[in-house]
C-alpha positions as CSV (number, residue, x, y, z in Angstrom):
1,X,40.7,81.6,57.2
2,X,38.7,80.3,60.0
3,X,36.2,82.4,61.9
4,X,37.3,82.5,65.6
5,X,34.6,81.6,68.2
6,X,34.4,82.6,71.9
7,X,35.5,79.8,74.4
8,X,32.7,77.2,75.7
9,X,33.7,78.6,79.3
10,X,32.2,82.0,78.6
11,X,28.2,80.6,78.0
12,X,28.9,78.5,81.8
13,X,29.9,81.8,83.4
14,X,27.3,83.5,81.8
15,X,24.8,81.4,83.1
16,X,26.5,81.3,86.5
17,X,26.7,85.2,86.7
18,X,22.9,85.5,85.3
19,X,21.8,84.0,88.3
20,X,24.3,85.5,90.9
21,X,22.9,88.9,89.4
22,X,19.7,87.5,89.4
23,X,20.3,87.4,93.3
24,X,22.1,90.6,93.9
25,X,19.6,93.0,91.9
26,X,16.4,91.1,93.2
27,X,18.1,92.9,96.9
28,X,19.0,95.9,95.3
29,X,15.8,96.7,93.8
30,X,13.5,96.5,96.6
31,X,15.9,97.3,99.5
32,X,15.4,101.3,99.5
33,X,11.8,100.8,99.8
34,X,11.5,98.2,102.1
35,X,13.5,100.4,104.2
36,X,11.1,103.4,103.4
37,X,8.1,101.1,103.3
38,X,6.2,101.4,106.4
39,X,2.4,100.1,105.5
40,X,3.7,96.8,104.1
41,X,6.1,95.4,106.7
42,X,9.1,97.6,105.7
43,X,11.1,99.4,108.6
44,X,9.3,102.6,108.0
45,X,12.4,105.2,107.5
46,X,12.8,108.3,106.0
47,X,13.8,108.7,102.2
48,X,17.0,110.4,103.4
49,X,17.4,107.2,106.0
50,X,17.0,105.3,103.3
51,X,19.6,106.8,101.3
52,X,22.4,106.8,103.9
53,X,21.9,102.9,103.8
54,X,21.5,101.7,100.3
55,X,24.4,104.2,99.6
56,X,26.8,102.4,102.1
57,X,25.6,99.0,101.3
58,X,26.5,99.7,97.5
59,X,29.9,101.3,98.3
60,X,30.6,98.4,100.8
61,X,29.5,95.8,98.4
62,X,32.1,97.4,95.5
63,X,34.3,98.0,98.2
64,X,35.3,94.6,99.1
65,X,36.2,92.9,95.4
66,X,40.0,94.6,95.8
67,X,40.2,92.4,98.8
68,X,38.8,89.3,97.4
69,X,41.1,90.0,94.3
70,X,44.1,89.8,96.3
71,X,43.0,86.8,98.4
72,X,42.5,85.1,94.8
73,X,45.7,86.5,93.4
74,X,48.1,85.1,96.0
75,X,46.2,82.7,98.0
76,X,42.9,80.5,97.1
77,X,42.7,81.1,93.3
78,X,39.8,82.5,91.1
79,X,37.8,79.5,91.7
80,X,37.8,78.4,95.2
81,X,37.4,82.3,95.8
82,X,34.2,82.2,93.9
83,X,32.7,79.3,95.4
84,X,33.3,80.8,98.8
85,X,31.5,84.1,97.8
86,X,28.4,82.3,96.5
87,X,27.7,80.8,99.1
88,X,28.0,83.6,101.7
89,X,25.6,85.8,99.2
90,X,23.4,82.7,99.2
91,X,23.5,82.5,102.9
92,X,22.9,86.7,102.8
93,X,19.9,86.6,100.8
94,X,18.0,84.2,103.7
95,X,19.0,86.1,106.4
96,X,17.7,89.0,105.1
97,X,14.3,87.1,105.5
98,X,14.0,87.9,108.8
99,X,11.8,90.7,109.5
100,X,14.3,93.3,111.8
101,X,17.0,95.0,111.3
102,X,19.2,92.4,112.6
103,X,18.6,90.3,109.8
104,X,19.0,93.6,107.4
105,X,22.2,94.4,108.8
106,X,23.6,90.2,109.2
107,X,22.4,89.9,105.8
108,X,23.4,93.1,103.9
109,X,27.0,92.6,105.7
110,X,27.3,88.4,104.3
111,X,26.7,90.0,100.8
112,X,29.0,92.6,101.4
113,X,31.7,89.8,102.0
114,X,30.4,87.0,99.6
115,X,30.7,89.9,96.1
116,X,34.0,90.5,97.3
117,X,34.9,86.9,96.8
118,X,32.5,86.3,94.0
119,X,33.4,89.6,91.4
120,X,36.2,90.4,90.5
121,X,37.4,86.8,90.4
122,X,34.7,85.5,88.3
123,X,35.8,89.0,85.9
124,X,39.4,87.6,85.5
125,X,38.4,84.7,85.1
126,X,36.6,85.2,81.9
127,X,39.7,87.3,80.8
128,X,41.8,84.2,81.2
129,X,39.5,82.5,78.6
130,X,41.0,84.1,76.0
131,X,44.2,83.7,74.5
132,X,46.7,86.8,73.9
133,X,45.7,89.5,71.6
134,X,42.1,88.0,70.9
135,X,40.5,90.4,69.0
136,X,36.8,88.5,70.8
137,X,37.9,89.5,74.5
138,X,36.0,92.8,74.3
139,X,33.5,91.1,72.7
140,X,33.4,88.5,74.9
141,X,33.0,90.8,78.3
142,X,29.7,92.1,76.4
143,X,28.0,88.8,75.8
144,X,28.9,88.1,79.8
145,X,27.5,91.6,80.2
146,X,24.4,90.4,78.5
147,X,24.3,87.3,80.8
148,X,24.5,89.9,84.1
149,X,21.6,92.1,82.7
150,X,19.3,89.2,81.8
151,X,19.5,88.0,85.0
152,X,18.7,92.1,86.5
153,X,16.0,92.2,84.5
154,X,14.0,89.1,85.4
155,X,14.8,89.2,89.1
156,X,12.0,92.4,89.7
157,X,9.2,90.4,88.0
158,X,9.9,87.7,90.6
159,X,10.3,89.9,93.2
160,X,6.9,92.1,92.3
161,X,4.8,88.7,91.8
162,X,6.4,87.4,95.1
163,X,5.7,90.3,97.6
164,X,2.6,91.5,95.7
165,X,1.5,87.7,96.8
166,X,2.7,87.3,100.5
167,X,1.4,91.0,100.9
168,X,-2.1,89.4,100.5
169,X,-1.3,86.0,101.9
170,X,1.6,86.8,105.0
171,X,3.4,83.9,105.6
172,X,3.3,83.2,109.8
173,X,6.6,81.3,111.2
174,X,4.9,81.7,114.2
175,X,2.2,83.1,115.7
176,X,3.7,86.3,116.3
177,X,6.6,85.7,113.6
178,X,5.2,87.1,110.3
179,X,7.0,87.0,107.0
180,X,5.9,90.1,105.0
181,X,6.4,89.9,101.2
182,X,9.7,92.0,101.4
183,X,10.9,89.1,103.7
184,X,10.1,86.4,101.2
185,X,11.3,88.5,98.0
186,X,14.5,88.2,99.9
187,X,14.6,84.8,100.2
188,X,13.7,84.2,96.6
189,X,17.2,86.0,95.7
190,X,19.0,83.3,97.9
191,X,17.9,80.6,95.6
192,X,19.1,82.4,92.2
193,X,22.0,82.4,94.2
194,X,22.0,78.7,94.6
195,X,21.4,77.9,90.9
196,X,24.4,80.4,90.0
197,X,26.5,77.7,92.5
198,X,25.2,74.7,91.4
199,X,26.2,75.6,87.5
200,X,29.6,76.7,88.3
201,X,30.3,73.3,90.2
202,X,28.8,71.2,88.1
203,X,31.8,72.5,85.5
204,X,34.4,73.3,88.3
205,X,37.4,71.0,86.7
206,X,36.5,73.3,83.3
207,X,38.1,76.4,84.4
208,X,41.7,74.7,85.8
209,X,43.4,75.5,83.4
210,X,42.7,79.1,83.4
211,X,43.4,79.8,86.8
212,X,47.1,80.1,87.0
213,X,49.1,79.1,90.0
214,X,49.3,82.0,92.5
215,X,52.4,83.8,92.4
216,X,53.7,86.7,94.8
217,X,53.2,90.4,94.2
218,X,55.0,93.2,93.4
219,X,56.6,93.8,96.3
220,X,55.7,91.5,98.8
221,X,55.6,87.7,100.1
222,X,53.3,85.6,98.5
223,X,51.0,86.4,101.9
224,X,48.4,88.6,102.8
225,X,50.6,90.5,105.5
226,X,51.4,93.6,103.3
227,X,47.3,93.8,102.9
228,X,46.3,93.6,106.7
229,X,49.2,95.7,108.1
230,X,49.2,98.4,105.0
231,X,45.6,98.4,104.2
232,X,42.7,96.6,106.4
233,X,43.9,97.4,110.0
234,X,44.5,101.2,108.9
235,X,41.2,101.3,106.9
236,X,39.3,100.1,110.4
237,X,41.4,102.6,112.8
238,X,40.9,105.5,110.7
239,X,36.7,104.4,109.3
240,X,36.1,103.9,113.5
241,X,38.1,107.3,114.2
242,X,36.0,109.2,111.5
243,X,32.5,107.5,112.6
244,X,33.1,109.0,116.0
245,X,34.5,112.3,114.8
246,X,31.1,112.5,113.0
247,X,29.0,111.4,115.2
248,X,30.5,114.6,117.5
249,X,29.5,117.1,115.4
250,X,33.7,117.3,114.3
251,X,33.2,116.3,110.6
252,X,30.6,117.2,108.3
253,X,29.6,114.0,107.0
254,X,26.9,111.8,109.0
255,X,28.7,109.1,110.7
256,X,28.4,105.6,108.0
257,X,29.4,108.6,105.6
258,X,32.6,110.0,107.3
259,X,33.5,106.4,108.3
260,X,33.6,104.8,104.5
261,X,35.9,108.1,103.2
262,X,38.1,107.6,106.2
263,X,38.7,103.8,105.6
264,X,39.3,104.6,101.9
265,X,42.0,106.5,102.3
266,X,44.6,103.5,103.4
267,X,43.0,101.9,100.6
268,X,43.7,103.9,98.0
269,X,47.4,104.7,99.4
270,X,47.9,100.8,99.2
271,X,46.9,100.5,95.8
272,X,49.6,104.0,94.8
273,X,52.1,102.0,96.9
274,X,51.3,97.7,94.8
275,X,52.2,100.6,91.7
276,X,55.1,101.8,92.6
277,X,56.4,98.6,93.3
278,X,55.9,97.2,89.7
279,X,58.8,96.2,88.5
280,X,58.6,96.6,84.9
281,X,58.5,100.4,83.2
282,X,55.6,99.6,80.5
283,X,53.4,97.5,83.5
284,X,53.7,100.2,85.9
285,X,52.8,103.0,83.1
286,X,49.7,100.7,82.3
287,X,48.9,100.3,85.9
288,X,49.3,104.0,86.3
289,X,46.6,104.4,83.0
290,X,44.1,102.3,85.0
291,X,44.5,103.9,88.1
292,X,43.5,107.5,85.8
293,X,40.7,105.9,84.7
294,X,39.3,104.5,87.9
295,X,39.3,107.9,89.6
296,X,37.6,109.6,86.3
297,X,34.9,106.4,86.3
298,X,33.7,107.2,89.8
299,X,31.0,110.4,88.0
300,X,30.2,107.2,86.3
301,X,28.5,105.3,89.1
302,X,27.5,108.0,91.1
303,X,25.4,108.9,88.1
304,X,24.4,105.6,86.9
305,X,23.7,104.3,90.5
306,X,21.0,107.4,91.4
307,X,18.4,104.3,90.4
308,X,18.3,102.9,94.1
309,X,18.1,106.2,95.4
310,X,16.8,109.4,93.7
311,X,15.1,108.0,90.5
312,X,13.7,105.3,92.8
313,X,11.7,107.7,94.9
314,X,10.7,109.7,91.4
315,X,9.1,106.4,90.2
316,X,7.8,105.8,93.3
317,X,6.5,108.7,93.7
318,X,6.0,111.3,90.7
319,X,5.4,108.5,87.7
320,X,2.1,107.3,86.4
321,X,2.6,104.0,87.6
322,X,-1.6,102.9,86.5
323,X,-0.9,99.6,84.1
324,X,-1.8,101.0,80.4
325,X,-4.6,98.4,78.8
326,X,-2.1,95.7,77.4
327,X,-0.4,95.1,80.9
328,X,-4.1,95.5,82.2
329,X,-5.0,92.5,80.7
330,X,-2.1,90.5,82.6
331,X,-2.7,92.2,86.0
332,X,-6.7,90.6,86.1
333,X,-5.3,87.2,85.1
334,X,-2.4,87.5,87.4
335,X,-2.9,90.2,90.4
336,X,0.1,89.8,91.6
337,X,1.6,91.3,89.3
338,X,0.1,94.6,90.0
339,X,0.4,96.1,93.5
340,X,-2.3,97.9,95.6
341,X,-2.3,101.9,95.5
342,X,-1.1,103.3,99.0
343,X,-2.4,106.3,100.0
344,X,-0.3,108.9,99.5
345,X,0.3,107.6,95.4
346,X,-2.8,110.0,95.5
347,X,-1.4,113.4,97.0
348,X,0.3,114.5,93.8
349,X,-2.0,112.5,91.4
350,X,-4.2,114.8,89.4
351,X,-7.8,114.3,88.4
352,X,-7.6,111.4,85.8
353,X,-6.4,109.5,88.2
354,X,-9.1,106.9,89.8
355,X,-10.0,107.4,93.7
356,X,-10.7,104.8,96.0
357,X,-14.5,105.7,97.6
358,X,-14.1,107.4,100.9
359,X,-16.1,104.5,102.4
360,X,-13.0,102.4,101.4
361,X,-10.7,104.5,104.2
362,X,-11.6,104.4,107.9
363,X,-10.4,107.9,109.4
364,X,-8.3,107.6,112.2
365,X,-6.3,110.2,114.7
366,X,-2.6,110.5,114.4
367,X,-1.9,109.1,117.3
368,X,-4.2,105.5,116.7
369,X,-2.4,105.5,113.2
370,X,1.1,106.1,114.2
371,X,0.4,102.8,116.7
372,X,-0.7,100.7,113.6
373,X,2.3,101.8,111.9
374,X,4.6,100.5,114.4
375,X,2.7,97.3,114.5
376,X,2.4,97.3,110.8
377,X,-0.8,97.0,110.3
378,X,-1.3,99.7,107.4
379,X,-1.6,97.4,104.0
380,X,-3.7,98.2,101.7
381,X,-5.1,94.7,101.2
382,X,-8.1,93.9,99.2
383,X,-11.4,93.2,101.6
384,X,-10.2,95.3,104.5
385,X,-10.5,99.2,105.1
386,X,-7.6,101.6,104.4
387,X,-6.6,103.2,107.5
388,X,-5.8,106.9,107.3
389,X,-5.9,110.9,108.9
390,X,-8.0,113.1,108.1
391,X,-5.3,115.4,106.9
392,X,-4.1,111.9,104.7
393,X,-7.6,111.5,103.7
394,X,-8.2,115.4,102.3
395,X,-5.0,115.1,100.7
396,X,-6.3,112.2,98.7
397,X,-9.4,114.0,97.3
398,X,-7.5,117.4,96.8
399,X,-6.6,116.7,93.4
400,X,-10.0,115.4,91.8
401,X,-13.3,117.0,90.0
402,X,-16.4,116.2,88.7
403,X,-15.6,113.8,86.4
404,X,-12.7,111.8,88.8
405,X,-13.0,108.2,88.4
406,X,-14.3,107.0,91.9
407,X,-13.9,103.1,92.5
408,X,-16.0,100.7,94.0
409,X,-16.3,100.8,97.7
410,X,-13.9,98.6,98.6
411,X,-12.0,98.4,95.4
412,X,-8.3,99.5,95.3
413,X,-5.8,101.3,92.4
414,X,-3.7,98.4,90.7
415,X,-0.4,100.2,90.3
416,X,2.9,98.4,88.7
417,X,5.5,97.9,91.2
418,X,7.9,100.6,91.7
419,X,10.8,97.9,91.8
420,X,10.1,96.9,88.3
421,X,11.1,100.5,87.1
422,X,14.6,99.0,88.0
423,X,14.0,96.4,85.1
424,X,14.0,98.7,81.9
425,X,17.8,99.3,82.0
426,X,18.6,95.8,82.3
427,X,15.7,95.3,79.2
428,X,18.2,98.1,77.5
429,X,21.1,96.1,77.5
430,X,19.7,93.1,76.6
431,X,17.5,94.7,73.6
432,X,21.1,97.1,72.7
433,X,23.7,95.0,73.4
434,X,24.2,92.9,69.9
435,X,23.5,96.3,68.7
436,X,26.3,97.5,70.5
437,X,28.7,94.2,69.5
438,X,27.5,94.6,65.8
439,X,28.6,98.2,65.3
440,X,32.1,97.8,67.3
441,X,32.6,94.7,65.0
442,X,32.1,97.1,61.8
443,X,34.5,99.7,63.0
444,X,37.1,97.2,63.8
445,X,36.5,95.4,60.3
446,X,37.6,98.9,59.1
447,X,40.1,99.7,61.3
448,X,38.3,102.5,62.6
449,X,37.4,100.9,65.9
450,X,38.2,103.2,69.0
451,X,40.4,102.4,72.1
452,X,39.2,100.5,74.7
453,X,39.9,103.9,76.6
454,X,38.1,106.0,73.7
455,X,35.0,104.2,74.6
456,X,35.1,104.8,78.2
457,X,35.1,108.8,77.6
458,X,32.1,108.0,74.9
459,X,30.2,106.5,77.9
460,X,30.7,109.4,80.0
461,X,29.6,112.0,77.2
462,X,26.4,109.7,76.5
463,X,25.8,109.4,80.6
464,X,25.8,113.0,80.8
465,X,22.4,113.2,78.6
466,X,20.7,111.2,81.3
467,X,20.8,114.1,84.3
468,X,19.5,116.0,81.2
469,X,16.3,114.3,80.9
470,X,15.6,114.1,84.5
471,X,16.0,118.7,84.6
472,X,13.0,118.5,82.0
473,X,11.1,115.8,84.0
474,X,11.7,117.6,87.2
475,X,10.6,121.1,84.8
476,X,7.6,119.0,83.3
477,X,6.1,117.8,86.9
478,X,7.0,121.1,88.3
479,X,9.3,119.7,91.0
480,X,7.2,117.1,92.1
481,X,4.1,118.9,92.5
482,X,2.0,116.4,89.6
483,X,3.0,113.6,88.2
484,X,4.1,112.2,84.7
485,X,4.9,110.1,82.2
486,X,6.7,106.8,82.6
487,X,8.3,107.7,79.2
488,X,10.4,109.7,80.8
489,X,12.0,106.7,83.0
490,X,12.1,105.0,79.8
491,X,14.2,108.0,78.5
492,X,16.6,108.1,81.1
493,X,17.7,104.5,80.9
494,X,17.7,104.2,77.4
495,X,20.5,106.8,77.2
496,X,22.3,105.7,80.3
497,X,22.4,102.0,78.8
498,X,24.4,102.9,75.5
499,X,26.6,104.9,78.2
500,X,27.3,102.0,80.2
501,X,27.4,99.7,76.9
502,X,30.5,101.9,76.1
503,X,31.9,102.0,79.7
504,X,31.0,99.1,81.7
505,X,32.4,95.8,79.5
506,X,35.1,98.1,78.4
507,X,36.6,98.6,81.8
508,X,36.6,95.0,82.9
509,X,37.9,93.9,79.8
510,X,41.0,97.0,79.8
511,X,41.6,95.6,83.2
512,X,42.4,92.1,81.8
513,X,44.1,92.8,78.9
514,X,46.4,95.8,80.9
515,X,47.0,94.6,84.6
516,X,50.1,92.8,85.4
517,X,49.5,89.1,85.8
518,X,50.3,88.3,89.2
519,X,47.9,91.2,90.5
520,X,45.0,90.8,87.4
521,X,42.6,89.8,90.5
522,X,43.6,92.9,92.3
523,X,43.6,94.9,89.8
524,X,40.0,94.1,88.5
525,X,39.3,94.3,92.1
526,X,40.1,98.0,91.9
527,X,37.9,99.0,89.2
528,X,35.5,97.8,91.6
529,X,36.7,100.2,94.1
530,X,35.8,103.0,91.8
531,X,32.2,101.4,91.1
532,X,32.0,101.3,95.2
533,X,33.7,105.3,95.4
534,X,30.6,106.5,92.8
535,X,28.0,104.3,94.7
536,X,29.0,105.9,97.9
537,X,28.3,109.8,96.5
538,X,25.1,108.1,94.3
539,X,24.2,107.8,98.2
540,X,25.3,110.8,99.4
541,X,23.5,112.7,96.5
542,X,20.3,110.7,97.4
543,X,20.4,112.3,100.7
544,X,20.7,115.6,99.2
545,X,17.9,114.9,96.7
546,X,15.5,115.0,99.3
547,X,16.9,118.5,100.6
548,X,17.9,120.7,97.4
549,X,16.1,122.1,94.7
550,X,16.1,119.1,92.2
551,X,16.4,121.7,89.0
552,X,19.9,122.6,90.8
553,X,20.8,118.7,91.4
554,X,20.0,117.8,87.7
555,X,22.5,120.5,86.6
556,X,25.6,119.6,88.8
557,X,25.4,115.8,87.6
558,X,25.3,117.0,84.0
559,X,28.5,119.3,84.7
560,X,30.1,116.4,86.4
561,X,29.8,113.8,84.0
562,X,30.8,116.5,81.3
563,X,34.0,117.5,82.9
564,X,34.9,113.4,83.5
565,X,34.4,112.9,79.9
566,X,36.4,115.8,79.0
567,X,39.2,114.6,81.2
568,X,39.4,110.9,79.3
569,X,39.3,112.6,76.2
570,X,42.1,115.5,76.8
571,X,44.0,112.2,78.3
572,X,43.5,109.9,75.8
573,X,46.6,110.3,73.2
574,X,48.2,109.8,76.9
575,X,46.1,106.6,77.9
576,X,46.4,104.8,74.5
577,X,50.5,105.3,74.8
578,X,50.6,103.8,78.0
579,X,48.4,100.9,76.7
580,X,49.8,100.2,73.6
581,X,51.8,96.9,73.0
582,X,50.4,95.1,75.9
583,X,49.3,91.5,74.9
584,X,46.1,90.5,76.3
């Protein structure tokens, strides 16, 4: 019998999504602290700032793939759709180059738009490779899985080396237009973006075949009518009515918050109303399994997506980020690839940690250093003096003895860049992936292999042990008060990853093999909707990280992702009947 092999296509779409991701996680990574940043040419907010945007820009950017589904589905096709949402991430990534907060908000908002187009599209698409009832397709969706998480994990080495560089060496536009190395890092992710482009094109006439003619929905003309007049024009009324209820004091939500669940709700009406109108009994019971599973999914991403905002701010600030002696050796050959301590890395640091010399600050009064913070003038760069308070500067010193390290004057802590903490997941599912292939591939040599559904619920039960770690990191550091291992990062991820391994590739392909064909697009676009409904409470927990006692906040994620798992599982003899017979 001949072995069956995966489909040329899939290796030019892994390379083409390596590099989109490449570009979107190069943002993502250093986005909440270039918002936080306010010593290296960030916009100097608050944590809890911070939070409010990355969580919105995460929901919005998974909010938008259900539209560019449907455009794909009944109008331009997988392909042209893709093409289209390259290039406005491409064009996203430059804007966000320039160094205000119009060119964050321009640039987070043609991302926004362009992984609408780009997503869900590029998904089906690799779906469509297959023929019906290939045994590979799960398969498949984790090898392009392992193309998405190469390209996450490279992207924060560039973006460290890059900004660690331009931080010593700002690039001047003019003289009074200075590119910090945030603003270049940005810039770096437009051209990953670029290279994703130029790969798909160069094998455009490949995918033809597999991207079937559009045909009309259930329901509807083969327009987009039914989606502006049921879904878009509702979503803006009621998102503008609930930003200005909010911003009165009328809802208890901040006003981006209050204005994202109020747009969702025509949303998710629209998509009960597309499954209503399947025609066909055993679609619209699979359609109905789907929609189950993207509601449960949500704990999922809120959990999973606490990396840009709460576990960012606990490497950033409660990890041991001084390079051990192997990465020491690379950091003297290359420094850019080790960032300059900031003051207060010191505050929680305790007395094995080396000190810059006091002659190294220059003590200032609040009101001179609040001026250089507005015109950023705080980096620590090497040469110059390190401005600070005196209540910054006895801060620094509280934690030390005797027998403190004290570096030259002069002389700063080398410290590996927070972003690159965003790295070891992506390393996880690169290292566990074939892993992960290998045994699935045994259990369905023996016929013991689980359900596509089954595996979803074993993601949620594995993602629970991740809150887990972090309550006896948070009991190990004594809420913040000292700092600790990176092991425990290390810890976190590693469990997460064989979650997501279980949840992730598995819901993209059951969205393939179950969703109708004239709405597959739509369909994969609403699994994306879940992704951008678990981003937008990752963000509204980050805001409450930086209010409630963290013991407490460890615990309610466990019990969440608990109950979801519990909920797949006591469904699942329900969820496999709905999905059983479907060819795909």
């Amino acid at each position: 019998m001949e072995r069956q092999r995966h489909p040329s296509g899939l290796y030019i779409l892994f390379f083409t999504e390596m590099w989109e991701r490449f570009s979107f996680y190069l943002m993502l990574g250093i986005l909440p602290l270039y918002l936080a940043d306010s010593q290296k040419g960030g916009l100097g907010m608050t944590d809890k700032e911070a939070a409010v945007i990355v969580g919105s820009y995460i929901a919005l950017v998974y909010f938008t793939p259900f539209i560019g589904g449907l455009i794909a589905d009944r109008l331009l096709g997988f392909r042209r759709t893709i093409i289209i949402g390259g290039l406005l991430m491409m064009m996203g990534q430059f804007v966000l180059a320039v160094p205000n907060k119009t060119g964050l908000f321009l640039g987070m908002g043609l991302l926004i738009l362009g992984n609408g187009a780009f997503k869900p599209n590029i998904s089906s698409l690799l779906g469509n490779l297959y023929p019906p009832g290939s045994p590979l397709k799960d398969a498949g969706y984790n090898i392009f899985y392992l193309g998405i998480n190469i390209g996450a994990f490279i992207c924060n080495f560039v973006a460290a080396f890059v900004r660690n560089h331009f931080d010593e060496h700002p690039f001047y536009l003019t003289s009074d237009w200075r590119l910090a190395g945030w603003n270049v890092a940005f810039s770096t992710g437009g051209f990953g973006m670029l290279l994703g482009l130029i790969i798909f094109l160069l094998n455009y006439g490949k995918f033809a075949a597999f991207d079937p003619k559009r045909v009309a929905g259930p329901g509807s003309q083969k327009s987009l009518t039914p989606l502006w007049i049921q879904c878009l024009t509702p979503a803006v009324v009621l998102g503008s009515l609930s930003w200005f209820a909010a911003s009165k004091g009328w809802l208890p939500f901040n006003p981006p918050t209050a204005a994202f669940l109020g747009a969702c709700l025509p949303v998710i009406a629209f998509y009960v109303n597309i499954w209503r109108q399947v025609p066909d009994t055993d679609d619209q019971g699979r359609v109905a399994a789907l929609l189950v599973i993207y509601g449960v999914v949500i704990v999922f991403w809120m959990t999973f997506h606490l990396n840009t905002t709460a576990l960012n701010v606990w490497a950033r600030d409660n990890t041991h980020r001084e390079p051990n002696k192997l990465i020491q050796k690379i950091t003297e050959t290359f420094e850019e690839f080790a960032e300059n301590a900031p003051p207060d890395y010191f505050y929680n640091a305790g007395p094995e940690v080396p000190r810059p010399a006091k002659a190294t600050f220059e003590v200032v009064s609040k009101e001179r250093y609040e001026e250089l913070k507005k015109a950023k003038e705080l980096s620590v760069v090497k040469g110059k003096k390190v401005y600070v308070t005196q209540e910054m500067l006895t801060k620094i010193f509280d934690g030390t003895t005797a027998s403190t390290p004290i570096l030259e004057p002069g002389e700063h802590l080398k410290l590996t860049n927070t972003e690159l903490f965003q790295s070891i997941n992506a390393g996880f599912v690169v290292a566990f992936t074939p892993l992960v292939v290998w045994f699935w591939g045994v259990l369905r040599r023996e016929q013991k292999e689980p359900s596509s559904s089954a595996k979803i619920g074993l993601g949620l039960l594995l993602t629970a042990g991740s809150p887990a770690i972090m309550l006896l990191a948070t009991l190990v550091a004594h809420d913040g008060q000292m700092k600790v291992s990176a092991w425990w990062l290390f810890g976190v991820y590693a469990i997460i990853t064989f979650g997501e391994l279980c949840l992730s590739p598995m819901g993209l392909s059951l969205v393939n093999k179950m969703a109708p064909a004239n709405i597959t697009a739509f369909m994969m676009g609403g699994w994306f909707l879940s992704t951008s409904f678990g981003n937008k409470l990752s963000g509204i927990f980050g805001e409450a990280y930086q209010e409630m006692d963290h013991r407490i906040f460890w615990v309610v994620l466990i019990f969440c992702d608990l109950i979801c798992a519990g909920t797949i599982f006591i469904l699942l003899p329900w969820l496999n009947r709905q999905m059983a017979g479907k060819k795909g």
